[in-house]
N, C-alpha and C positions, 0 to 999 in steps of 0.2 A: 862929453859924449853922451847922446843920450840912449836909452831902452828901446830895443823893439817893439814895436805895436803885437797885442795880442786881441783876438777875436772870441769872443762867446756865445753861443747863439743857444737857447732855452727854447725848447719844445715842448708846451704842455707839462712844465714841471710845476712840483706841489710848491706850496703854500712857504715863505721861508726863503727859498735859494735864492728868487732876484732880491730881496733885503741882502742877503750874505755878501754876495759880488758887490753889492752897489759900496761897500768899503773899498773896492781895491780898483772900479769901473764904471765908466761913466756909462748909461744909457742913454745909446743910441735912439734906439725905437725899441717897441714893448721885445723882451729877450734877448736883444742884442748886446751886448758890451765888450768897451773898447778901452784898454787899458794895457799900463806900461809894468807891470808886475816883474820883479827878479824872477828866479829860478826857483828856487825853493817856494814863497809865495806860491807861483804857475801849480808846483806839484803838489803843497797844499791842499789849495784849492780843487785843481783835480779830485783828491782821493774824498773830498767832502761831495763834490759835485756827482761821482759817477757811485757812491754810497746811498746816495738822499735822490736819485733822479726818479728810481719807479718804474711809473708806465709812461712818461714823458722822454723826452730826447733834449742831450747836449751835445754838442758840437766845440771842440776847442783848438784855435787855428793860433800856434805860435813859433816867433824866429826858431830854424833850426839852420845851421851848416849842411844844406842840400844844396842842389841845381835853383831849385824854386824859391828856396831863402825862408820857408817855412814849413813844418809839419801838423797834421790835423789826428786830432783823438776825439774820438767816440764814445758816449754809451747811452743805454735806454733801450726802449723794444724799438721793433721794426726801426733801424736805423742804418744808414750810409755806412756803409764801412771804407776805411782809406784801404788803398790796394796798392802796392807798388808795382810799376811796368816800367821794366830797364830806369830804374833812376826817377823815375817820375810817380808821382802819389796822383795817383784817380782813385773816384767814388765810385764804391761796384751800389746799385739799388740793391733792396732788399727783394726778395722771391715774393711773389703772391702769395696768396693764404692758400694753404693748399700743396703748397711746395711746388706748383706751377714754374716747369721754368722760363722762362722770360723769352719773348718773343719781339721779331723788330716788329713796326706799326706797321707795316706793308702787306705782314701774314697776319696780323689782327681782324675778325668780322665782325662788325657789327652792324646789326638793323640790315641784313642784305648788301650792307656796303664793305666797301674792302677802305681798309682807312690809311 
């Protein structure tokens, strides 16, 4: 039987964390990593990654017993946050600077145009 695939995705993080992962994950493309990690490893990992992240963003997409067959954790500034709606995990964006809150592209102006 083998391990679920787990997801990594680095944003702007400092100096150090893609060295750390690249033990337990293989890079995909710059940030990305794809690897079969147990449980405890995942949470390891986790609590180093979302300590050491800063002003940069990660993203960690691993099996979970849901509808979707996996759950996503978060941290960093300005970052996606997972949201659950009836059983299903979506990404809410983050609010503009400003606390602006979020508008569809239809009521958007810009340059005299409606976009």
């Amino acid at each position: 039987m083998s391990a679920a695939t787990t997801v990594v995705v680095l944003i702007a993080a400092p100096p150090g964390l893609r060295g750390h992962l690249t033990r337990w994950f293989i890079e995909v493309a710059p940030g990305v990593f794809v690897g079969s990690p147990n449980a405890r490893i995942r949470d390891s990992l986790w609590n180093v990654l979302a300590d050491r992240i800063r002003d940069g963003q990660v993203v960690m997409i691993e099996p979970s017993r849901t509808e979707q067959g996996w759950t996503v954790r978060t941290a960093g500034q300005d970052r996606w946050t997972p949201t659950d709606f009836d059983g299903l995990t979506l990404m809410s964006r983050p609010r503009g600077s400003g606390g602006q809150p979020w508008k569809a592209a239809n009521q958007v102006k810009g340059k005299g145009m409606i976009t």
